[in-house]
C-alpha positions as CSV (number, residue, x, y, z in Angstrom):
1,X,17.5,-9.1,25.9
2,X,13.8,-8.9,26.1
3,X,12.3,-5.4,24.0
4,X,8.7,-4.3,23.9
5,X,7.0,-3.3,21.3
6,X,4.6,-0.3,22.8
7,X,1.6,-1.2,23.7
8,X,-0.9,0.8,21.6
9,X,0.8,-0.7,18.3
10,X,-1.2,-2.7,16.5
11,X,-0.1,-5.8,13.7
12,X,-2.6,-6.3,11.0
13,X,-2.7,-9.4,9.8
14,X,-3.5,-9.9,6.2
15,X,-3.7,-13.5,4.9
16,X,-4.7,-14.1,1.5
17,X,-7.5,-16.2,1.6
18,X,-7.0,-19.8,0.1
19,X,-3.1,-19.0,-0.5
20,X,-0.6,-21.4,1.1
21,X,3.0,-20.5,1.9
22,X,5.7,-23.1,0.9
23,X,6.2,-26.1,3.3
24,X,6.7,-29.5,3.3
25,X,8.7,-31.6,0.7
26,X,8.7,-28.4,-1.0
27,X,10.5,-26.4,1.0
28,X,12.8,-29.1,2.5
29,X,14.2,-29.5,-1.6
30,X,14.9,-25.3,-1.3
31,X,16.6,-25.4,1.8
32,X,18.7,-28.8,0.0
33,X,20.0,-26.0,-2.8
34,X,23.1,-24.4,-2.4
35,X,21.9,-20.9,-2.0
36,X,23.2,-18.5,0.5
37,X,22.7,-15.2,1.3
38,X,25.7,-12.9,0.6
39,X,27.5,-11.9,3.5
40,X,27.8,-8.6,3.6
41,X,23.5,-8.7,3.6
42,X,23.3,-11.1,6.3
43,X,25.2,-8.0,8.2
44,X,23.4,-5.8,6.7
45,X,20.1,-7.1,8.3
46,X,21.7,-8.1,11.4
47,X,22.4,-4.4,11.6
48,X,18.7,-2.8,10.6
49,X,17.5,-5.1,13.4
50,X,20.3,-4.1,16.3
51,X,20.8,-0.6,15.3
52,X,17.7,0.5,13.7
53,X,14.7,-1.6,14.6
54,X,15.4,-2.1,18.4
55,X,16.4,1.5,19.2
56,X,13.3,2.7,17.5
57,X,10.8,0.1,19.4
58,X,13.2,1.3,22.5
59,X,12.4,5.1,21.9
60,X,8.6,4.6,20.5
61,X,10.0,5.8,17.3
62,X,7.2,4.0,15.1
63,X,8.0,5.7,11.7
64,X,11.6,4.5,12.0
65,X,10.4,1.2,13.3
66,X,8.1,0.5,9.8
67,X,10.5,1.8,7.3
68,X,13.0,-0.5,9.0
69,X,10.8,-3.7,9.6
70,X,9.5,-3.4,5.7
71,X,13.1,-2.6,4.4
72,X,14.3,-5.8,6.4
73,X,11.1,-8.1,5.1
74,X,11.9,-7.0,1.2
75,X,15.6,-7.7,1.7
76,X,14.7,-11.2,2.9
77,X,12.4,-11.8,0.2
78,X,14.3,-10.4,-2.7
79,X,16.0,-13.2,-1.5
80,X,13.8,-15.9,-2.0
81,X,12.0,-14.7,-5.1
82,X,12.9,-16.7,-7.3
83,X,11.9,-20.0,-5.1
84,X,7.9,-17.8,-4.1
85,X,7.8,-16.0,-7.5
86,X,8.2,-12.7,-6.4
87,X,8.9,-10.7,-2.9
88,X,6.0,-11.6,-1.4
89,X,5.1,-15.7,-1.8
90,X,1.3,-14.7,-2.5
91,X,0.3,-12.9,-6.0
92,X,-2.6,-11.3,-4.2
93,X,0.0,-9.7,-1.8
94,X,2.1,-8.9,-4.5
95,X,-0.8,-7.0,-6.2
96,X,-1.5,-5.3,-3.1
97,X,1.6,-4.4,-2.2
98,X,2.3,-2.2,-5.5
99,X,-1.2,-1.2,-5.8
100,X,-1.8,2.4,-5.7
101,X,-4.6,2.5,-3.0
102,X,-2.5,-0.1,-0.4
103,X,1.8,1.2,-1.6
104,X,2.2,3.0,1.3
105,X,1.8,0.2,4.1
106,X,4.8,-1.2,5.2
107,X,4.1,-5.2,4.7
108,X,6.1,-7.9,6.0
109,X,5.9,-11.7,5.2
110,X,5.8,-14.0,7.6
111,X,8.8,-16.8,6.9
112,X,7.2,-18.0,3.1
113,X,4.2,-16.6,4.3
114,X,1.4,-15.9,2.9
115,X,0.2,-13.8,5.7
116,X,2.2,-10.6,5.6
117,X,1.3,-7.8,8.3
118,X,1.6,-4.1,9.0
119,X,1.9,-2.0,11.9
120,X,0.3,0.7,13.3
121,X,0.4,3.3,16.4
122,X,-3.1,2.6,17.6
123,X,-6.0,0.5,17.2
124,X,-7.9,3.1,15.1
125,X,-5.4,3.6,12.7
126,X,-5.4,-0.4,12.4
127,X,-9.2,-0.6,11.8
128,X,-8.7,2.5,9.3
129,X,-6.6,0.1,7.6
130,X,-8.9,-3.0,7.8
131,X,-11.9,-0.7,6.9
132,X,-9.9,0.4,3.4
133,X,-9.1,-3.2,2.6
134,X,-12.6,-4.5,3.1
135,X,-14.1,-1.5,1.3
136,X,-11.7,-2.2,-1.8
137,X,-11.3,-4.9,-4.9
138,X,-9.5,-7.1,-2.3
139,X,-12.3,-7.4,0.3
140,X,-12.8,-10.8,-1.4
141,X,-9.0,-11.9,-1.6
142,X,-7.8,-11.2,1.6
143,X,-8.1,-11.7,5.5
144,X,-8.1,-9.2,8.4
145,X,-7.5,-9.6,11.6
146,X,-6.0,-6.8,14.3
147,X,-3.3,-8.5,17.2
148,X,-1.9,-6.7,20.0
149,X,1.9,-7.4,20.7
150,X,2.7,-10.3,23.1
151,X,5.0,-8.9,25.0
152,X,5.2,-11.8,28.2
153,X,6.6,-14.7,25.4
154,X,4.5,-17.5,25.0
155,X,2.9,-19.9,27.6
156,X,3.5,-23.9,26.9
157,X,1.0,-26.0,28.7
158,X,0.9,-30.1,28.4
159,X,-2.8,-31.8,28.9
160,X,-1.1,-34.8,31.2
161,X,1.3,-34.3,33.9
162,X,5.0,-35.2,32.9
163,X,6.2,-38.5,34.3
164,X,9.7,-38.9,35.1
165,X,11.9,-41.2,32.7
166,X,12.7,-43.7,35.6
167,X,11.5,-44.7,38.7
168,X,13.7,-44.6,42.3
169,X,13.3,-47.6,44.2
170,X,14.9,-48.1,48.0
């Protein structure tokens, strides 16, 4: 199934600048651990997603959509706190997230991040967000950048025209 977020919403991205998310042989030696997420909250976030988070980007229901999208994101990264030392993999997130100016946006990571995001209806209410950020203690510390939703998928182009494997002779 193929769902749309609206159109007017807006994704802030915020990447901490100079932070890196885990990768390489690190991650490869967390996913080696024998660590798995219980059960019964694998279902539990399969759920949010079917029955909260696509009927409320089905019905333009954007409240409904951030609560669920940032309860799903803090489920995932209580998860892996102990292997990104905290919720969120970057310390400057993690600051911003529980500061008192920047609580109230709904952040989520993106896979060890450290770029989180938020949502908002519109394009104003992004820059309003963008516009507090800059004009606060983390105007040095972090990114912004304001993204539409992709709704067509994405678009794979090669730079040489494929050759077949073998070759037909008669």
């Amino acid at each position: 199934h193929k769902y749309e977020i609206p159109d007017a919403w807006r994704i802030v991205l915020l990447p901490p600048i100079g932070a890196a998310g885990l990768s390489g042989a690190r991650e490869e030696s967390v996913f080696r651990e024998d660590q798995y997420m219980e059960e019964s909250t694998i279902h539990q976030q399969a759920s949010l997603i079917r029955d909260v988070v696509v009927p409320a980007i089905q019905n333009r229901q954007f409240e409904l959509f951030c609560r669920a999208i940032g309860e799903y994101g803090r489920t995932a990264g209580r998860f892996f706190a102990p292997q990104q030392g905290g919720v969120y993999s970057s310390s400057i997130v993690r600051r911003l997230s529980t500061s008192q100016e920047f609580n109230d946006l709904p952040l989520v990571q993106s896979s060890w991040g450290p770029t989180v995001a938020t949502f908002t209806q519109t394009r104003r209410q992004a820059e309003d967000i963008v516009g507090r950020i800059l004009g606060s203690t983390f105007a040095d510390e972090i990114q912004c950048r304001i993204v539409e939703p992709l709704n067509c998928g994405a678009i794979v182009q090669t730079t040489a025209p494929e050759t077949p494997d073998y070759v037909v002779r008669g």
